[in-house]
DRENDO-1510 file (C-alpha; in Angstrom, 1 decimal, always signed):
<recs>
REC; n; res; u; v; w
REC; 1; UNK; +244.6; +323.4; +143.1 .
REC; 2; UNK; +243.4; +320.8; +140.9 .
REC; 3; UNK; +241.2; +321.6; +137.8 .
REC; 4; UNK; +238.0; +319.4; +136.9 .
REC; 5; UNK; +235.3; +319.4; +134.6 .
REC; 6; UNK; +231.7; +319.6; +135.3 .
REC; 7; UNK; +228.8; +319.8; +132.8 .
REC; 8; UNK; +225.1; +320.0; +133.2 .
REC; 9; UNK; +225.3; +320.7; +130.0 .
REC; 10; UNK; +222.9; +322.9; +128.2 .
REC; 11; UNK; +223.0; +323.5; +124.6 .
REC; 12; UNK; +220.6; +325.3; +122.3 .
REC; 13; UNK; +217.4; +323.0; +122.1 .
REC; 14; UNK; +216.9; +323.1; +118.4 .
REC; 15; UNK; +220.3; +321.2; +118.4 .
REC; 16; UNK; +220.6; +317.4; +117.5 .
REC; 17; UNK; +221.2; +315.5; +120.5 .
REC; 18; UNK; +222.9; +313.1; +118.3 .
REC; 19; UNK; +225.5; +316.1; +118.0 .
REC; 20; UNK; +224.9; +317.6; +121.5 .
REC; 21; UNK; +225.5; +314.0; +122.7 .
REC; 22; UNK; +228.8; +313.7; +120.2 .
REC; 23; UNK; +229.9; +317.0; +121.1 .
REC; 24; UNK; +230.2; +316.4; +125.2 .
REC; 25; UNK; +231.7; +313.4; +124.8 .
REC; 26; UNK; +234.5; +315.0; +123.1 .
REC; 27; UNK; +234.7; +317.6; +126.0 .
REC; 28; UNK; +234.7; +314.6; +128.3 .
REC; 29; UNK; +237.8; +312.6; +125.9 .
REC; 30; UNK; +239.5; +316.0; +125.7 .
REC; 31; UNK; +239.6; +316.6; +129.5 .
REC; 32; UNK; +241.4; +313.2; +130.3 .
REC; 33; UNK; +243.9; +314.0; +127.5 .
REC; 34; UNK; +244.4; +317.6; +128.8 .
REC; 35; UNK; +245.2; +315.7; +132.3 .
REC; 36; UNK; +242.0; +317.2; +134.1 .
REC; 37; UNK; +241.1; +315.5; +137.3 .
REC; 38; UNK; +237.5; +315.0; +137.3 .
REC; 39; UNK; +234.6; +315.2; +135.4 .
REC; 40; UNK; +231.2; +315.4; +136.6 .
REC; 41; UNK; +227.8; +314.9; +134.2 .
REC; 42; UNK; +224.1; +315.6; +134.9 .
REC; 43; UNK; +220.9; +313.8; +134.6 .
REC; 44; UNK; +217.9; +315.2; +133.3 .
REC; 45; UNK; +214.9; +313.9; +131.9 .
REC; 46; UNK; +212.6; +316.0; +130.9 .
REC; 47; UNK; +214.8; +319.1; +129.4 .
REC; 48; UNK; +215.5; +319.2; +125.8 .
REC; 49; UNK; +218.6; +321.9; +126.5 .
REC; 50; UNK; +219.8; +319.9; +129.7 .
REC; 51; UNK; +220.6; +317.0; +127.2 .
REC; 52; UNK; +221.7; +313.7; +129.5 .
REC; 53; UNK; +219.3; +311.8; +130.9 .
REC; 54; UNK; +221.4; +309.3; +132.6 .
REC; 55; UNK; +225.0; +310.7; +134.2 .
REC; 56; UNK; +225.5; +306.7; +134.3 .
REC; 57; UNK; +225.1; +306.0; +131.1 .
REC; 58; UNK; +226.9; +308.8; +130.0 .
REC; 59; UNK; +229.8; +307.7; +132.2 .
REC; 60; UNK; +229.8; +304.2; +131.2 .
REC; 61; UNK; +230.6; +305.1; +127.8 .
REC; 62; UNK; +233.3; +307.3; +128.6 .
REC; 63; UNK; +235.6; +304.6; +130.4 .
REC; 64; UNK; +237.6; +302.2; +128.1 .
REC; 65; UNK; +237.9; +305.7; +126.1 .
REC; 66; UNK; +239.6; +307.5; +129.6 .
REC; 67; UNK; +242.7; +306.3; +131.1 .
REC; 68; UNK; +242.7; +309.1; +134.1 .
REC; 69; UNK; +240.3; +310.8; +134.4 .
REC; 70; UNK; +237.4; +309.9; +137.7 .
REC; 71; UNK; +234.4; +309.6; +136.2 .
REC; 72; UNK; +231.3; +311.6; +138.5 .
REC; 73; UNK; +227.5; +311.3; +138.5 .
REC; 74; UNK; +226.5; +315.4; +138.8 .
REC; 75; UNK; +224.3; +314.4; +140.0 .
REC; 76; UNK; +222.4; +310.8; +140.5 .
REC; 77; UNK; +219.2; +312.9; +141.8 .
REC; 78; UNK; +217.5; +310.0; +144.3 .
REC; 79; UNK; +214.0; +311.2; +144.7 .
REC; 80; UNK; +213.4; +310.1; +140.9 .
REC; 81; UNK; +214.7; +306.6; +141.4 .
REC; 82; UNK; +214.1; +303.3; +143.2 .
REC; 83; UNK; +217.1; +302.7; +145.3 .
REC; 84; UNK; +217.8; +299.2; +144.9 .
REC; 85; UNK; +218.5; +300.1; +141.3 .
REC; 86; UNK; +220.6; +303.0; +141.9 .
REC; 87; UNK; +222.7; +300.7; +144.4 .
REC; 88; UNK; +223.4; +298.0; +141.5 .
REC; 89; UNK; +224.0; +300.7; +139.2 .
REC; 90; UNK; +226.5; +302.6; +140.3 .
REC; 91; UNK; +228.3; +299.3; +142.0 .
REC; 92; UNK; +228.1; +298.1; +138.4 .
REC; 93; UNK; +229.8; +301.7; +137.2 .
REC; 94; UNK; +232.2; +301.4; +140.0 .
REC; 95; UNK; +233.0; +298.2; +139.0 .
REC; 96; UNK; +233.3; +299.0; +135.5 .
REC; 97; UNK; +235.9; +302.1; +136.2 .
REC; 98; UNK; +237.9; +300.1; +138.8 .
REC; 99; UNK; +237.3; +302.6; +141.0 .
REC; 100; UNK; +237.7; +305.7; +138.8 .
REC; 101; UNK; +233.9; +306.9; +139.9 .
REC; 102; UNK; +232.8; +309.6; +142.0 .
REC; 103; UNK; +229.2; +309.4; +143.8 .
REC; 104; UNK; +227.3; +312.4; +143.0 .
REC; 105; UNK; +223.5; +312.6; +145.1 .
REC; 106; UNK; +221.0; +315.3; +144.7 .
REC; 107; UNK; +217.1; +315.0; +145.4 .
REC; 108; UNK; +217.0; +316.9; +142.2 .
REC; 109; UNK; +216.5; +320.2; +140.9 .
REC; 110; UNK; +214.5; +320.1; +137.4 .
REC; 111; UNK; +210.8; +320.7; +139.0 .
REC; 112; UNK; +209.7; +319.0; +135.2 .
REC; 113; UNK; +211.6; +315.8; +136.3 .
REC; 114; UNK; +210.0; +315.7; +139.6 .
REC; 115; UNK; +206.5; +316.5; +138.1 .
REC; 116; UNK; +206.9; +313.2; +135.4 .
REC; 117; UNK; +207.8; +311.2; +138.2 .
REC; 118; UNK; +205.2; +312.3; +140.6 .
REC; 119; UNK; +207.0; +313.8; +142.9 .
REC; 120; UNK; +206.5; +317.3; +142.5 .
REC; 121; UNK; +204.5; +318.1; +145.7 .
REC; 122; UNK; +206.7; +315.2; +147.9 .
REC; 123; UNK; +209.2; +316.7; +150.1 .
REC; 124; UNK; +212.1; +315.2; +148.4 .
REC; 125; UNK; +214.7; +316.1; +150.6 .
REC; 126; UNK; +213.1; +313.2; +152.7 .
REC; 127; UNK; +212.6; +310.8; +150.1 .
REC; 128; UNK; +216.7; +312.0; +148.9 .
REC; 129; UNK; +217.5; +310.8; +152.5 .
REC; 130; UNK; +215.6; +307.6; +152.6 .
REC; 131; UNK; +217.2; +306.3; +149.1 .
REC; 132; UNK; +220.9; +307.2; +150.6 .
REC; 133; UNK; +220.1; +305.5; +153.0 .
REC; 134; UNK; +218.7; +302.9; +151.9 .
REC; 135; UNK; +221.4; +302.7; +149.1 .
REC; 136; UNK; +224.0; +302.3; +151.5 .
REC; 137; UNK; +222.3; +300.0; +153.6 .
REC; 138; UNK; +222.5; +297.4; +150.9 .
REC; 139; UNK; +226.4; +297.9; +150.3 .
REC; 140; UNK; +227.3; +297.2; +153.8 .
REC; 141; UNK; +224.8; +294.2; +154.5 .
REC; 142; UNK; +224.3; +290.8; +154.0 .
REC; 143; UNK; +221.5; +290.0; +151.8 .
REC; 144; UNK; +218.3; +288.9; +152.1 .
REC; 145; UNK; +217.7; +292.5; +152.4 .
REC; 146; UNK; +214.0; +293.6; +154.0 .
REC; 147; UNK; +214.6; +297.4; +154.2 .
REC; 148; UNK; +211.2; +299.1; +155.1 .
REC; 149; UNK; +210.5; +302.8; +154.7 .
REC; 150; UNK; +208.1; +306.0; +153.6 .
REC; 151; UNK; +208.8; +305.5; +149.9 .
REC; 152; UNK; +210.7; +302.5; +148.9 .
REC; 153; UNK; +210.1; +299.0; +150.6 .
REC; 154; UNK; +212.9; +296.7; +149.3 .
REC; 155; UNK; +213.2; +293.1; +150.0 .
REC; 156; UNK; +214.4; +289.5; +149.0 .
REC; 157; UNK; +213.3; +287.3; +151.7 .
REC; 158; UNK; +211.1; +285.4; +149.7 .
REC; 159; UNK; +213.0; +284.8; +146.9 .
REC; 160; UNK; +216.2; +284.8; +148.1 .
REC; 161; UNK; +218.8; +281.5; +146.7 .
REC; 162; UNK; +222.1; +281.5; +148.9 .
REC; 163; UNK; +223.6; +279.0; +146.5 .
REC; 164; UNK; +222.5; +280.6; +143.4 .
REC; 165; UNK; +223.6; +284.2; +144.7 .
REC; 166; UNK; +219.6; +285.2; +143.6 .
REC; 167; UNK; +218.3; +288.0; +145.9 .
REC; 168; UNK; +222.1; +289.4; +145.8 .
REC; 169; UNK; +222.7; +293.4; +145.0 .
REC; 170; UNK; +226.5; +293.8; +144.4 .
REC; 171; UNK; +228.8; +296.2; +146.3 .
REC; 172; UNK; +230.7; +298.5; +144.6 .
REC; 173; UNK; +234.5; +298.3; +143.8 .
REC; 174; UNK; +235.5; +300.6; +146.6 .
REC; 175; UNK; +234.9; +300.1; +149.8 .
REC; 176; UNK; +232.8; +300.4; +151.7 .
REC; 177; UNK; +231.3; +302.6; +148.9 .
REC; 178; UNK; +232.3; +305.5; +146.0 .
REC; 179; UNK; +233.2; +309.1; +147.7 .
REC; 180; UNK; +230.5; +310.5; +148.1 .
REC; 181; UNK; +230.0; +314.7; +147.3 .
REC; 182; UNK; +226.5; +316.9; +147.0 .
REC; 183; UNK; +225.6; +319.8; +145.2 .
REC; 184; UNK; +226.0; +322.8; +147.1 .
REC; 185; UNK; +223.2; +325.4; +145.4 .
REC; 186; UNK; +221.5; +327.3; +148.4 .
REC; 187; UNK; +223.1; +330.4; +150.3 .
REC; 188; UNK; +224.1; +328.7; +153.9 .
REC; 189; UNK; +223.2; +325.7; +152.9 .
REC; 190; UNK; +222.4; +323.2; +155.5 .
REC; 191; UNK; +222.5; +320.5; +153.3 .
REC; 192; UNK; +226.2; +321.0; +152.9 .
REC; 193; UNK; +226.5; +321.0; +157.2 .
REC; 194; UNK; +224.7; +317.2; +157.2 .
REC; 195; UNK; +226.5; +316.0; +154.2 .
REC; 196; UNK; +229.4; +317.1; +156.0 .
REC; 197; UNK; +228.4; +315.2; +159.2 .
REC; 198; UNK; +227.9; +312.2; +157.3 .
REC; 199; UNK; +231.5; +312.1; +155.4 .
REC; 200; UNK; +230.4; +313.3; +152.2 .
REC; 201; UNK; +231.9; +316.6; +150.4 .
REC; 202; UNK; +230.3; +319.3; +148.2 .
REC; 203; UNK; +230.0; +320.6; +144.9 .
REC; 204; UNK; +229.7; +325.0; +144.6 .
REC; 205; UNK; +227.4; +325.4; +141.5 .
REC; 206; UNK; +228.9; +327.7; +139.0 .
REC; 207; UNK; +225.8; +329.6; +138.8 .
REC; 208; UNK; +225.9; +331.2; +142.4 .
REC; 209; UNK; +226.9; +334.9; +143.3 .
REC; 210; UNK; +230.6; +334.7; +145.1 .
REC; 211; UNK; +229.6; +335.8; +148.4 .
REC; 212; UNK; +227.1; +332.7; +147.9 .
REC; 213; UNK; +229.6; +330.1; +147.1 .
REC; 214; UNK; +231.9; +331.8; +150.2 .
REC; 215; UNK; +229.1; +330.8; +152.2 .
REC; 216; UNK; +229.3; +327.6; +152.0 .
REC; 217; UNK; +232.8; +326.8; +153.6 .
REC; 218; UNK; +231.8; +327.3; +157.3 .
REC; 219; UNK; +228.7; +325.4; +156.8 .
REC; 220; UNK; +231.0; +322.5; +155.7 .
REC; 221; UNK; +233.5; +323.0; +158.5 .
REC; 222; UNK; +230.5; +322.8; +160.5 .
REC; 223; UNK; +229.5; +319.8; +159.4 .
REC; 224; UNK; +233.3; +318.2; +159.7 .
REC; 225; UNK; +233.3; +319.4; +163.4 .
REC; 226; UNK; +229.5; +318.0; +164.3 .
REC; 227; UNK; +230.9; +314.6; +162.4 .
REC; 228; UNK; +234.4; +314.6; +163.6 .
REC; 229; UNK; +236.2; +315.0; +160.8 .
REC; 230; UNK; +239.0; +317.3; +159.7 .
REC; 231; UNK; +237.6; +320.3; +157.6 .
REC; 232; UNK; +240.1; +319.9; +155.1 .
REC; 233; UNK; +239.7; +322.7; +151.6 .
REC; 234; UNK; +241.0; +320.0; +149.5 .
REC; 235; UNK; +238.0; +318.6; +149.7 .
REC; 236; UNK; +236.2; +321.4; +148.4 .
REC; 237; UNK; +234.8; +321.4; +145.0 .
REC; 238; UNK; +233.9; +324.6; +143.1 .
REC; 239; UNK; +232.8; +324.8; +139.8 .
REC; 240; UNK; +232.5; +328.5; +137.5 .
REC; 241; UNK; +231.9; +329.5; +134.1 .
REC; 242; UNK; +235.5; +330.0; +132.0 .
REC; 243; UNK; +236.1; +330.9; +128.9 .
REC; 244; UNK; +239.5; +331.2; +127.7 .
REC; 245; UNK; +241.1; +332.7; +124.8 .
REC; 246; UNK; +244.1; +333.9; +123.3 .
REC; 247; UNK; +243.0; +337.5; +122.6 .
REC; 248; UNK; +241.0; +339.5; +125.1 .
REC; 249; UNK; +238.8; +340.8; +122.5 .
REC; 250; UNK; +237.7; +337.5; +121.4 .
REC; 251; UNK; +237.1; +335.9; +125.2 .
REC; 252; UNK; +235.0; +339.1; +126.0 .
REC; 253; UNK; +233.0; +339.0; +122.9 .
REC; 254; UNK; +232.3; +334.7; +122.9 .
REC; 255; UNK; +231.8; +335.0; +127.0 .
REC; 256; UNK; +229.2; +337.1; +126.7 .
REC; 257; UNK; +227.4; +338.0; +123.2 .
REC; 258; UNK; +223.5; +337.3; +123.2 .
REC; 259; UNK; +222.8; +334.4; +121.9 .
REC; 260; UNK; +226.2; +333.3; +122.6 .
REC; 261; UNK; +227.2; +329.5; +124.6 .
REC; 262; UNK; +227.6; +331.5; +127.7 .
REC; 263; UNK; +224.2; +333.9; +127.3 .
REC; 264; UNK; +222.2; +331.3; +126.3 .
REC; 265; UNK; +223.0; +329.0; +129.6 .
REC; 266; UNK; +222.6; +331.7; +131.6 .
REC; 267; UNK; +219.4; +332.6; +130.1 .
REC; 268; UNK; +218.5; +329.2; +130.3 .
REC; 269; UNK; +218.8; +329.0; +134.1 .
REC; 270; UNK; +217.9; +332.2; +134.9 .
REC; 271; UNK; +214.8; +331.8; +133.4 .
REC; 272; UNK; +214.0; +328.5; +135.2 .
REC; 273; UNK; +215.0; +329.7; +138.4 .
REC; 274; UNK; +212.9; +332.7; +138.2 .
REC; 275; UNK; +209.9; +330.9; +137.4 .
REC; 276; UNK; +210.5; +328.4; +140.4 .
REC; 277; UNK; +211.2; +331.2; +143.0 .
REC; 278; UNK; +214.8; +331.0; +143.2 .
REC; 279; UNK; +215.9; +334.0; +141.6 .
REC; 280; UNK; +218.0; +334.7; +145.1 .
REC; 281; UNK; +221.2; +332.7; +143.6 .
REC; 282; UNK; +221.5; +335.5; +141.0 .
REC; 283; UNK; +221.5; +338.4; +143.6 .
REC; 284; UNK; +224.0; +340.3; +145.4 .
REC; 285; UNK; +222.2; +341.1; +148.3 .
REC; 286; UNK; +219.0; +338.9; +149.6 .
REC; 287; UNK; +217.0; +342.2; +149.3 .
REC; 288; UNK; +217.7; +343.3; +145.6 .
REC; 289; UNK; +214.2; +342.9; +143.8 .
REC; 290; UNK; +213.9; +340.2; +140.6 .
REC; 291; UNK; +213.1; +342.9; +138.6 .
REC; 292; UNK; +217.4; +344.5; +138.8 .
REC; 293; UNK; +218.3; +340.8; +137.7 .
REC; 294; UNK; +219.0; +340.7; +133.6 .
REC; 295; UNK; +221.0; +337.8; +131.7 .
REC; 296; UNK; +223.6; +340.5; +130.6 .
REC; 297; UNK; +224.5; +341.5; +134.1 .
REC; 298; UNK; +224.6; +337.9; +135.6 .
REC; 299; UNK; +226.6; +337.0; +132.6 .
REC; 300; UNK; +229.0; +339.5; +133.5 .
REC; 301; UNK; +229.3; +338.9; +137.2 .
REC; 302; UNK; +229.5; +334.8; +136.8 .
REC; 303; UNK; +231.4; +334.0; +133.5 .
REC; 304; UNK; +235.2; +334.6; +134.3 .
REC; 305; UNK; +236.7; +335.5; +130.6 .
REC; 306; UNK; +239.4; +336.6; +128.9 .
REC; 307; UNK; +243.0; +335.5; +127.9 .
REC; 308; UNK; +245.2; +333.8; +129.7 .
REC; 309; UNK; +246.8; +336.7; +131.8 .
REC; 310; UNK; +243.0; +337.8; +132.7 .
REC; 311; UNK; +241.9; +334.4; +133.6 .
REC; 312; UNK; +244.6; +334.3; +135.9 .
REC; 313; UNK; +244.2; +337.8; +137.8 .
REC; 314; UNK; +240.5; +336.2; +137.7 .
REC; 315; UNK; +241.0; +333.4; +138.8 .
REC; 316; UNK; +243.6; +334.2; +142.0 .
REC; 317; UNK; +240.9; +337.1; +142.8 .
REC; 318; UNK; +238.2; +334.9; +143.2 .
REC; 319; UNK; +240.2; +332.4; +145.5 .
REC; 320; UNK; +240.6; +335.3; +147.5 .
REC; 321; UNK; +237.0; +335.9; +148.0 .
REC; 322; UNK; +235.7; +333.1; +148.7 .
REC; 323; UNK; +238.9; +331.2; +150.3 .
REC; 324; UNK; +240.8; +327.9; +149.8 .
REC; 325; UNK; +239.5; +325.2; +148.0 .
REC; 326; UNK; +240.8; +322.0; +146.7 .
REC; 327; UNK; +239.6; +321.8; +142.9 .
REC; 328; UNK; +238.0; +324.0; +140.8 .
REC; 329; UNK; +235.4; +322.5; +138.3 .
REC; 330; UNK; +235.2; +323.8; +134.4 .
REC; 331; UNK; +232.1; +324.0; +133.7 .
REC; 332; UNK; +230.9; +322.4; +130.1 .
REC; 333; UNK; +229.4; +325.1; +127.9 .
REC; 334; UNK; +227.8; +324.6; +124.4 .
REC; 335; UNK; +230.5; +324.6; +122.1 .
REC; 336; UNK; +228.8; +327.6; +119.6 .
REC; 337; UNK; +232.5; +327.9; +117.7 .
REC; 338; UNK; +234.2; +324.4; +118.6 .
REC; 339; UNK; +237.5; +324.8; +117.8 .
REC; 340; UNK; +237.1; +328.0; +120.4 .
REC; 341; UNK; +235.6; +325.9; +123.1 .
REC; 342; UNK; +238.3; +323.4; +123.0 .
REC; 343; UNK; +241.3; +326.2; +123.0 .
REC; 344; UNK; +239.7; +327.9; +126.0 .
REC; 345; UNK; +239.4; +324.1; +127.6 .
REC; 346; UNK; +243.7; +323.5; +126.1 .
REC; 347; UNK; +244.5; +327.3; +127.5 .
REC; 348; UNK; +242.8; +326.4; +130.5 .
REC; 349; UNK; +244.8; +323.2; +131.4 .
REC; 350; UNK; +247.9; +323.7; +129.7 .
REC; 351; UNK; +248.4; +327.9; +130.8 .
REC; 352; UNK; +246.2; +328.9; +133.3 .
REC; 353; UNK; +246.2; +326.6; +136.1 .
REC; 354; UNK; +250.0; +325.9; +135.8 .
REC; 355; UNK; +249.9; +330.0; +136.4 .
REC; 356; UNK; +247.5; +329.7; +139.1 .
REC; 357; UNK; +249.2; +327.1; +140.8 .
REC; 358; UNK; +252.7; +328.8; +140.7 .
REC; 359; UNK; +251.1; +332.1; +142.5 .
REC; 360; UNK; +249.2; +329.8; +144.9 .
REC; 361; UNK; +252.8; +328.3; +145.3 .
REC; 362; UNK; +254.3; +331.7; +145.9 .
REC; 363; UNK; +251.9; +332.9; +148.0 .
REC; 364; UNK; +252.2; +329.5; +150.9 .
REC; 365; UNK; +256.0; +330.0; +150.6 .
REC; 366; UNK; +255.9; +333.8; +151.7 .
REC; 367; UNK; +253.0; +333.2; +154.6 .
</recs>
């Protein structure tokens, strides 16, 4: 199993972004050095705790600091964009990393984004579709492009200069595109089942139930059968909520005191998601009523603490749950006590998955 980073993040909002900002670059610098695989950022506009507003950005000043690590949008969320940017964009990222970039694609989840960009009452699922499409339209042909759809018209017939290379989008350093991967946040998504089909592999949020995240494994195979493909668990990404420390009394006290990184995250969300209607992802059963859901309890049931023994046990049970996967993702936390948030990100690399690993090792040889 291969360990990863992702990061929305969300930090305090009283915070300086200047420091926020400082703070998960250094996460992002200290997961190449610690030899993690992949990092993934988000991209929100409108949140003052949800503090990057462009994944791409972020990325592109991570990579002549990185030597390793792939770089991920988490996610480039289409419905707020105009595709023909998003397609020079990222082939200027993908360029810029030599390859080391992952294509993450959302429609988007922030409802205040999609409000400030008009969007709010669009069905952006379709308007996700049409940029993706449109996006990779534009890497595979020849321009003048004259793309035509519900949202986005794109075309450089009438300006186009063959000689001059005017009316030209570039295509990205890999070809014929980036990988491709979603974010997998429903129960049963469907989502995952046509991404599936179309070659692309998902992300399981770290803020989903277990039973929820188990969920979406068949809907992937699915999706690899209907599109031919080999459903293959090391392409599986799934992220969760860590926090490592040497004592147990420590991890339990940082991983889940009020007010603490790990609370106020999870209050952030659950908060949000409530608001919107989506309280379901917290729940253990699709029938338990909003009013059983408290931060403490999904605080307990979603953050994986403790030292590195714990983690471990954790860590091997919740494999076992929801089954084979390929990497697991670390999700970025405010760093309330830094030098604490960079042990548990040193123990994680450097102790527990080496652990993890050997078990998982153990376990294939005795099958």
């Amino acid at each position: 199993m291969d360990l990863g980073f992702f990061t929305m993040p969300i930090h305090p909002p009283a915070r300086s972004l200047t420091e926020t900002l400082k703070e998960d670059r250094e996460a992002a610098l200290l997961a190449d050095e610690l030899g993690f695989t992949e990092a993934f950022f988000g991209e929100h506009i409108t949140d003052a705790a949800e503090n990057i507003a462009s994944g791409l950005i972020f990325i592109a000043s991570l990579i002549n600091e990185t030597s390793r690590i792939k770089l991920g949008s988490g996610t480039v969320n289409l419905a707020n964009h105009h595709p023909a940017m998003v397609a020079a964009e990222v082939a200027l990222i993908d360029h810029m990393a030599e390859g080391r970039f992952i294509f993450g694609i959302s429609p988007g989840g922030l409802q205040s984004d999609a409000e400030a960009f008009g969007n709010l009452d669009n069905d952006r699922t379709a308007m996700f579709l049409e940029a993706i499409n449109h996006i990779l339209e534009i890497w595979s042909s020849d321009p003048p492009y004259d793309l035509k759809g519900e949202f986005w018209n794109i075309s450089t017939k009438k300006t186009y200069m063959a000689d001059l290379a005017q009316g030209v989008i570039a295509k990205p350093y890999q070809q014929p595109h980036p990988p491709i991967v979603v974010t997998a946040v429903a129960p049963f998504s469907k989502g995952v089942t046509a991404a599936a089909e179309r070659g692309w592999d998902p992300i399981s949020a770290n803020f989903l139930q277990p039973q929820w995240v188990k969920s979406h494994w068949p809907k992937y195979a699915e999706g690899c059968e209907n599109g031919d493909r080999i459903a293959d668990p090391k392409n599986w990404r799934v992220a969760k909520s860590i926090f490592v420390a040497d004592d147990q009394s420590t991890a339990e006290k940082y991983g889940t005191e009020p007010g603490g990184a790990y609370h106020t995250y999870f209050y952030s969300l659950f908060k949000k998601l409530l608001f919107h209607g989506r309280a379901n992802l917290f729940k253990t059963s699709p029938d338990q009523p909003d009013e059983e859901l408290n931060v403490e309890t999904i605080v307990d049931q979603l953050v994986i603490r403790g030292d590195v023994n714990s983690v471990v046990d954790q860590l091997l049970a919740f494999r076992e749950e929801i089954g084979d996967f390929g990497t697991l993702l670390y999700a970025g936390h405010d760093w309330a006590d830094r030098e604490l948030g960079r042990r548990s990100m040193e123990l994680m690399a450097t102790e527990v998955m080496p652990r993890v690993n050997d078990a998982l090792g153990s376990e294939s040889a005795g099958a």
